[in-house]
C-alpha positions in Angstrom: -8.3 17.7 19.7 -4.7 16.1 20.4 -4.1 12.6 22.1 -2.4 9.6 21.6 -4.3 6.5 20.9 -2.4 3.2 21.5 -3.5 -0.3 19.9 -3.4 -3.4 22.1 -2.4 -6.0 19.4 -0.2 -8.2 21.0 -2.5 -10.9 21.4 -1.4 -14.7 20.6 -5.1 -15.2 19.1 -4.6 -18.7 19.8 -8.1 -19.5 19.2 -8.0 -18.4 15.7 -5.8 -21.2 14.4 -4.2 -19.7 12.1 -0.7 -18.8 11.3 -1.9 -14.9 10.1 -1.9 -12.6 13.1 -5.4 -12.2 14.7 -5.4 -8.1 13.8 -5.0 -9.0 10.2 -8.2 -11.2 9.7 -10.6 -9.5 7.6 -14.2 -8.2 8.1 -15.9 -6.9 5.3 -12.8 -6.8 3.3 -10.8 -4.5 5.7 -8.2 -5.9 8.5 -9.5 -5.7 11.7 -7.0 -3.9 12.9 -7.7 -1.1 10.2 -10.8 -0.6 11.5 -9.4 0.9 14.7 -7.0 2.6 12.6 -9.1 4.6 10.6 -11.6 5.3 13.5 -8.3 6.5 15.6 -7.4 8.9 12.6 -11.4 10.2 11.9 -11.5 11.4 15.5 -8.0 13.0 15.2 -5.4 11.3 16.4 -1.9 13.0 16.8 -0.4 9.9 17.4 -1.2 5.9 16.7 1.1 3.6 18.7 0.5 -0.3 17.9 1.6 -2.5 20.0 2.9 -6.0 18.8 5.2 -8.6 19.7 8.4 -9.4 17.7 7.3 -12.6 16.2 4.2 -10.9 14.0 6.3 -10.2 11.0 3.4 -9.9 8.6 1.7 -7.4 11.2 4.9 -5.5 11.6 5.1 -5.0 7.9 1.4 -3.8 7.8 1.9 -1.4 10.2 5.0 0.0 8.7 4.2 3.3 8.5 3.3 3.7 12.4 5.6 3.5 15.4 4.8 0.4 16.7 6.0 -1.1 19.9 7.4 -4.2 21.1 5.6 -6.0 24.5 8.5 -8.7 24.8 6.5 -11.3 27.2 2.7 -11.6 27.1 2.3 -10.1 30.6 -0.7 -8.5 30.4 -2.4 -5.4 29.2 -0.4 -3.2 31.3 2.4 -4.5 30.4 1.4 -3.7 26.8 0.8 -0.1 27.5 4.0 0.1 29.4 5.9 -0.7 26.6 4.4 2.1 24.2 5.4 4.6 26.8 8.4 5.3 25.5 7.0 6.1 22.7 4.2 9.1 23.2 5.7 12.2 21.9 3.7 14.4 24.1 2.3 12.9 27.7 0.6 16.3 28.3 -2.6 15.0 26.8 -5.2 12.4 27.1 -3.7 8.8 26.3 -6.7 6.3 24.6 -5.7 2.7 24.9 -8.0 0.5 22.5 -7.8 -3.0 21.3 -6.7 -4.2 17.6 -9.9 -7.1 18.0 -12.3 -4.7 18.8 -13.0 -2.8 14.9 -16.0 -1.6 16.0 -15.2 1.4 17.9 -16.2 4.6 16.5 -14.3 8.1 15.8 -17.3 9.3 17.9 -16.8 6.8 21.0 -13.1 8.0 20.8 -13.8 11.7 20.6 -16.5 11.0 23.8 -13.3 9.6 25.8 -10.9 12.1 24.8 -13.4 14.9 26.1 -13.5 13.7 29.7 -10.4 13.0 30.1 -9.9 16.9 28.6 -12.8 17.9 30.9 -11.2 17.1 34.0 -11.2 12.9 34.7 -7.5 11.7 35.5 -9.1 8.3 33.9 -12.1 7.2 31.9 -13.3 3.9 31.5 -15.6 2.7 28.6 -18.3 0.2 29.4 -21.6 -0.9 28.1 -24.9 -2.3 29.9 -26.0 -6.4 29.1 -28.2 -8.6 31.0 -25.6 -11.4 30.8 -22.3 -10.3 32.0 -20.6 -13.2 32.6 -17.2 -13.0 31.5 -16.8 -9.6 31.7 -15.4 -7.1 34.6 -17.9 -5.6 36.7 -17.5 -1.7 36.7 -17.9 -1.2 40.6 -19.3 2.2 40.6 -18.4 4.7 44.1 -20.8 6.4 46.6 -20.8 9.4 44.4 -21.5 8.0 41.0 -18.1 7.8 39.7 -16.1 4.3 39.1 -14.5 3.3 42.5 -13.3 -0.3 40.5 -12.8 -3.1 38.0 -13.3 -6.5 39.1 -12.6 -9.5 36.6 -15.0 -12.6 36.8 -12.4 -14.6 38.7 -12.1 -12.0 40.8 -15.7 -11.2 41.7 -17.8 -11.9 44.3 -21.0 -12.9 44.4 -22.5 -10.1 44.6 -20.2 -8.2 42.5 -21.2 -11.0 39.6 -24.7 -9.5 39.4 -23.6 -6.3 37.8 -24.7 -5.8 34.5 -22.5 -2.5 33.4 -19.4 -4.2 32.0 -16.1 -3.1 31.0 -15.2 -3.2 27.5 -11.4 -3.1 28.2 -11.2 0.6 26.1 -9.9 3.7 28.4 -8.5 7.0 28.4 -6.0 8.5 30.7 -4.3 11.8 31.7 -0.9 11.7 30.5 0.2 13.3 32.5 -0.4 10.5 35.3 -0.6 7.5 33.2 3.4 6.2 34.1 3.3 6.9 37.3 0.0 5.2 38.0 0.7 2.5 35.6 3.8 1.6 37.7 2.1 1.1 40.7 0.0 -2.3 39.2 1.5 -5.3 40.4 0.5 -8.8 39.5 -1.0 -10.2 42.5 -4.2 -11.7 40.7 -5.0 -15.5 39.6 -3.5 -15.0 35.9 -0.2 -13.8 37.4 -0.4 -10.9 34.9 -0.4 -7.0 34.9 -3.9 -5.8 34.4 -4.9 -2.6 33.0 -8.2 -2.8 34.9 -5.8 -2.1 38.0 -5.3 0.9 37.4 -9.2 2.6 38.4 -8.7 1.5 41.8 -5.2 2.9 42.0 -6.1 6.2 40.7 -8.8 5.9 43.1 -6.5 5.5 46.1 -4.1 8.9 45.1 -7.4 10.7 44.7 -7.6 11.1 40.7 -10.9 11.8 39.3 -12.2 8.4 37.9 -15.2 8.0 36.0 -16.9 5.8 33.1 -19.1 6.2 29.9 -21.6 3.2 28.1 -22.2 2.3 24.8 -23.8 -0.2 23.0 -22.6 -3.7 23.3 -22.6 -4.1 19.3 -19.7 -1.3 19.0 -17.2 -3.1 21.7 -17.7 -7.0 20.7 -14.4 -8.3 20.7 -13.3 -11.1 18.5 -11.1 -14.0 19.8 -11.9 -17.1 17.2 -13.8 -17.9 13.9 -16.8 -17.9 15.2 -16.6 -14.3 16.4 -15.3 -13.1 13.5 -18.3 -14.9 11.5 -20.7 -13.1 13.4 -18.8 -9.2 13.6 -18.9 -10.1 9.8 -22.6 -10.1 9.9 -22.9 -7.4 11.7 -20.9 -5.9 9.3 -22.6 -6.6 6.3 -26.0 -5.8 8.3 -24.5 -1.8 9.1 -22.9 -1.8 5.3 -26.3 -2.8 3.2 -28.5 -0.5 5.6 -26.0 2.4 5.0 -26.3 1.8 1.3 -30.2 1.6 1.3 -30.7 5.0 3.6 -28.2 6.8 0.7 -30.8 5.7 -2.1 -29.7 2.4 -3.3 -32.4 -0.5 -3.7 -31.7 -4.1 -2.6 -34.1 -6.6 -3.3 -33.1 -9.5 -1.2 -30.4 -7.4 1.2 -29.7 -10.1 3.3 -28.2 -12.1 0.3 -25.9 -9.3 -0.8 -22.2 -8.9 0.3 -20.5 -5.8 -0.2 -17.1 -4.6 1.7 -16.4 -1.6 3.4 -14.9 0.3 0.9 -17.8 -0.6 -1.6 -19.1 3.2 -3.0 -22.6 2.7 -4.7 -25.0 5.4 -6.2 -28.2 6.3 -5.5 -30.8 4.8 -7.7 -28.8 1.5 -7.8 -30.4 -1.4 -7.8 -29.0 -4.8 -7.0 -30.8 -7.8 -7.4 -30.4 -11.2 -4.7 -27.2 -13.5 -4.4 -24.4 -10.0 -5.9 -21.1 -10.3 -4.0 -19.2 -7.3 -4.0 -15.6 -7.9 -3.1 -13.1 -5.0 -2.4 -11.9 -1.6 -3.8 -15.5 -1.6 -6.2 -17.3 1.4 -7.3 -20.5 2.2 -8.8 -22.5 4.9 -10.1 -25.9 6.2 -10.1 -28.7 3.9 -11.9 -26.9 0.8 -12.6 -28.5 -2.5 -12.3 -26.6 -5.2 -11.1 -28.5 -8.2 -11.6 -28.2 -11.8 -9.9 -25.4 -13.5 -9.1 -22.9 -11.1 -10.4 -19.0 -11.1 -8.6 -17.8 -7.6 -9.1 -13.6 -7.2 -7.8 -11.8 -4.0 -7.9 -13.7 -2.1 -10.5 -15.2 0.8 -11.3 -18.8 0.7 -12.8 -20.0 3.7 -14.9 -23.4 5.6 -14.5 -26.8 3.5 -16.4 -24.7 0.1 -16.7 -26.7 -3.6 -16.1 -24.7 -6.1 -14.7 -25.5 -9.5 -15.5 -27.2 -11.6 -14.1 -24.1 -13.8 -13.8 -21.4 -11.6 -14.9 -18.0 -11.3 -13.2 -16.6 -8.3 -13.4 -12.7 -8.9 -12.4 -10.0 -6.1 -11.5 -8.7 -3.1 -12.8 -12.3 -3.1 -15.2 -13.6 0.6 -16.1 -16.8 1.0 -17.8 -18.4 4.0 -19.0 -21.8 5.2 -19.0 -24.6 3.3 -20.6 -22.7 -0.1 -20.9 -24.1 -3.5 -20.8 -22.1 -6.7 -19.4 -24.7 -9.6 -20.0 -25.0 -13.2 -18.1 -21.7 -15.2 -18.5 -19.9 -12.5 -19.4 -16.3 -12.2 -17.7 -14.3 -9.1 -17.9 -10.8 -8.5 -16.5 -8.4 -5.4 -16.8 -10.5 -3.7 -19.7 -12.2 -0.8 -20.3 -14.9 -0.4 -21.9 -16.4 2.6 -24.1 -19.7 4.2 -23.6 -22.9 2.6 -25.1 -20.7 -0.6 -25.4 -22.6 -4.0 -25.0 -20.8 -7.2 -24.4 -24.6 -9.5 -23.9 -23.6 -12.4 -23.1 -21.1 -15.6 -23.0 -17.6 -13.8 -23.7 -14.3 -12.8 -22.1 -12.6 -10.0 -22.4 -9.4 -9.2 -21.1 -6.7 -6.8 -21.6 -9.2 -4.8 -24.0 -9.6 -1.2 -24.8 -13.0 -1.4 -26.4 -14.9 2.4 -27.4 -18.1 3.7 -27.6 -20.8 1.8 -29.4 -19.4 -1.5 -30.3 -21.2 -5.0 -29.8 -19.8 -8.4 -28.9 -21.5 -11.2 -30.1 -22.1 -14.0 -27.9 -19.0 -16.5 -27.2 -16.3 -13.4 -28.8 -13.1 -14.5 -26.6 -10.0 -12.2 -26.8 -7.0 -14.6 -26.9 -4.8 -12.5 -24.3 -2.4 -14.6 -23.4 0.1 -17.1 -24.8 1.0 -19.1 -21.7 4.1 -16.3 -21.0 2.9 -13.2 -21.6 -0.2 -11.1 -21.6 -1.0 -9.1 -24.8 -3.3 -6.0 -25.1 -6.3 -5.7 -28.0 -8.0 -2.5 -29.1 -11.4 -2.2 -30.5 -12.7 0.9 -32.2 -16.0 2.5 -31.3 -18.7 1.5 -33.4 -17.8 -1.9 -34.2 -19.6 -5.0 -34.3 -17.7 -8.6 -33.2 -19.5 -11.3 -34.6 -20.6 -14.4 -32.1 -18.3 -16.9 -31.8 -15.6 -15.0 -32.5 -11.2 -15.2 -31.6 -9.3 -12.2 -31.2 -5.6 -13.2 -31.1 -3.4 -10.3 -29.1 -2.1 -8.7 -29.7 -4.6 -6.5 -31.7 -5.9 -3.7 -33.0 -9.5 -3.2 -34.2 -10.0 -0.4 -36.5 -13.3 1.7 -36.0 -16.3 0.8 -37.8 -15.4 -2.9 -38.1 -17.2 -5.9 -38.9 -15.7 -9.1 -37.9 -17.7 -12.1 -39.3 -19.2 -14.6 -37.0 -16.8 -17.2 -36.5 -13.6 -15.6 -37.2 -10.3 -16.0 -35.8 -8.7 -12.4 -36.3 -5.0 -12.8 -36.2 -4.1 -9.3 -37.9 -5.0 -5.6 -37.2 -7.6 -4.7 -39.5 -8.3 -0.9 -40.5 -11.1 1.1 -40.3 -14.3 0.1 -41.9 -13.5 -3.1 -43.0 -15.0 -6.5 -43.1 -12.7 -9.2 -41.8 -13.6 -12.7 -41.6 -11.7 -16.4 -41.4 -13.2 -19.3 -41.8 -13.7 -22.8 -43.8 -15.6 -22.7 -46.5 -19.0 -23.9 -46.3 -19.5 -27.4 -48.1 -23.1 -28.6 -48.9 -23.4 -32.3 -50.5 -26.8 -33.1 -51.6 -28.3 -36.1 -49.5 -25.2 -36.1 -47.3 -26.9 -36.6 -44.6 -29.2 -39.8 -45.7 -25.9 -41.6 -47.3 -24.3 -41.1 -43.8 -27.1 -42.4 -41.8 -27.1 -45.5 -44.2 -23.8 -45.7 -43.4 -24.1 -45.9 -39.7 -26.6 -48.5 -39.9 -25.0 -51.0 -42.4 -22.0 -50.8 -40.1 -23.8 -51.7 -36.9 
């Protein structure tokens, strides 16, 4: 396949109060406008032309690597698509305009557009079937089954209004027409503006070969203000935890786990209620992520249990057979097979090998309010609770450090280290002291 796909992502998104572009809001962890990206480039795009206006720096730097055009004056969608003209390297294909607030379109919806405007439709509109269209432009269908017309709600009669196949704004066009019927819109509507929608009753009057396809409503929802966003993010999670459950991994409570769309899980997984999974997060087969675990940009090895309340922070590797306990917060480590860290520690900026165990409240002492400093723990050691490592450090193999201890200095292999007070008993201390109290009260 070869066509052009342009992105409609111009929009003021006024509704969204807020001061980041509307394409660049996030659902599951990805931009919206990425969604459309990546489905544009599964169904084989030769070329991806986003269109933007000048003021959206921080979309214009996102899209860097693209060829992105500039609509000067919000004029409407055909005004849009006129301004990425000038920018299709080859018009002698199909030309698919989509929308940068619609992420749910699929490389296979694209592909289905691309192949009837390839099998002989000058344009092809793509709709979908609801039993309340209000809002939405009525596909007008002709005598002989193909699209004769668009008509917008303002636009629409009343017996227009009771159609129930909808537009959903996506379409593909010959390129080889698409300038000079593109041309022919005018702005003689009650927005004053240039709409795209024009352009099947145009094609219809030159005698181009006009038809439509449907899809499911939940693939074409367009997002406009929080509230829309909110609920494509549900939908999102819904499609995310059901494709990880059909590919083997168990979720006990699905509805209260958040993964992102990048998350890669194993089969045989299970994850236990209230685990958020934020981006760039892997994990492998028959790990057990337990309650209320926050796993960020890491990458879990085979057999591990996570948690319950562990947070697992970025740029963590963990090896097979490792255990991360409740409290136990880990951040740019990694950490040796067989390892267990049970419960009430951080660790950060630590190399730790295979077989070594962290006694409860072990903290290593990374940073010195400038700098961040790296520790090293041999496999087969054993941290005692309660224990300070000072960076930097380096733990030999086969180490005991003593409950307690604040470990300043490298120690070698198999060797004790400990550092602490020594322990004072006086004999009836504790009555003498309690008289104490009492005669002073």
């Amino acid at each position: 396949m070869s066509f052009t796909v342009i992105i409609l992502a111009a929009g003021n998104g006024s509704r969204m109060k807020s001061s980041t572009s509307k394409p660049l809001h996030k659902i599951a962890g990805c931009e919206m406008i990425e969604w459309v990206l990546e489905a544009s480039r599964k169904a084989g795009a030769a070329q991806i032309i986003p269109v933007i206006r000048k003021e959206m720096s921080d979309l214009a730097s996102y899209l860097s690597d693209y060829s992105t055009a500039i609509q000067k004056e919000a004029n409407g969608t055909a005004d849009a698509v006129v301004a990425a003209l000038p920018h299709i390297k080859n018009l002698n294909q199909p030309v698919i305009v989509l929308y940068a607030d619609t992420p749910f379109i699929t490389a296979e919806i694209i592909s289905s557009l691309y192949h009837k405007i390839n099998s002989g439709n000058d344009i092809c509109v793509l709709g979908f079937h609801t039993d309340n269209p209000y809002g939405y432009g009525r596909l007008i269908q002709s005598t002989t089954g193909g699209l004769r017309a668009i008509v917008e709600e303002s636009e629409a009669s009343t017996s227009e209004k009771i159609i129930k196949n909808v537009n959903a704004g996506i379409m593909a066009i010959n390129g080889n027409i698409i300038e000079k019927m593109i041309n022919k819109i005018n702005r003689s509507n009650s927005k004053g503006e240039y709409f795209l929608t024009d352009i099947v009753s145009i094609g219809n009057d030159n005698n181009l070969n006009v038809d439509f396809i449907l899809t499911e409503c939940e693939y074409v929802i367009g997002i406009n203000d929080r509230e829309q966003l909110a609920f494509a993010e549900a939908l999102a999670q819904n499609y995310l935890r059901k494709s990880a459950m059909s590919s083997g991994v168990t979720m006990i409570a699905p509805e209260t786990v958040f993964l992102q769309k990048d998350t890669v899980i194993g089969p045989d997984v299970i994850i236990e209620p209230n685990v958020i999974i934020a981006s760039n997060v892997s994990i492998a087969k028959k790990c057990h992520i337990k309650s209320f675990c926050y796993l960020e940009a890491c990458s879990i090895g085979e057999n591990n249990i996570i948690g319950p309340f562990a947070r697992i922070r970025p740029d963590t590797v963990t090896d097979q057979n490792v255990k991360l306990g409740n409290f136990v917060e880990v951040k740019k480590s990694s950490i040796g097979k067989g390892t267990k860290i049970s419960h009430l520690s951080y660790i950060g900026d630590t190399l730790i090998g295979e077989n070594t165990n962290i006694g409860a409240g072990t903290i290593t002492c990374n940073f010195d309010g400038y700098k961040k400093y790296k520790t090293k723990i041999g496999s087969g050691s054993f941290i005692g609770s309660n224990s300070s490592l000072v960076a930097p450090l380096n733990i030999g193999k086969n180490t005991i450090i003593g409950a307690g201890s604040t470990i300043t200095k490298n120690t070698p292999n198999d060797s004790l280290s400990l550092s602490r007070a020594k322990q004072e008993i006086r004999v009836d201390g504790a009555k003498k002291f309690q008289r104490n109290q009492k005669q002073t009260k």
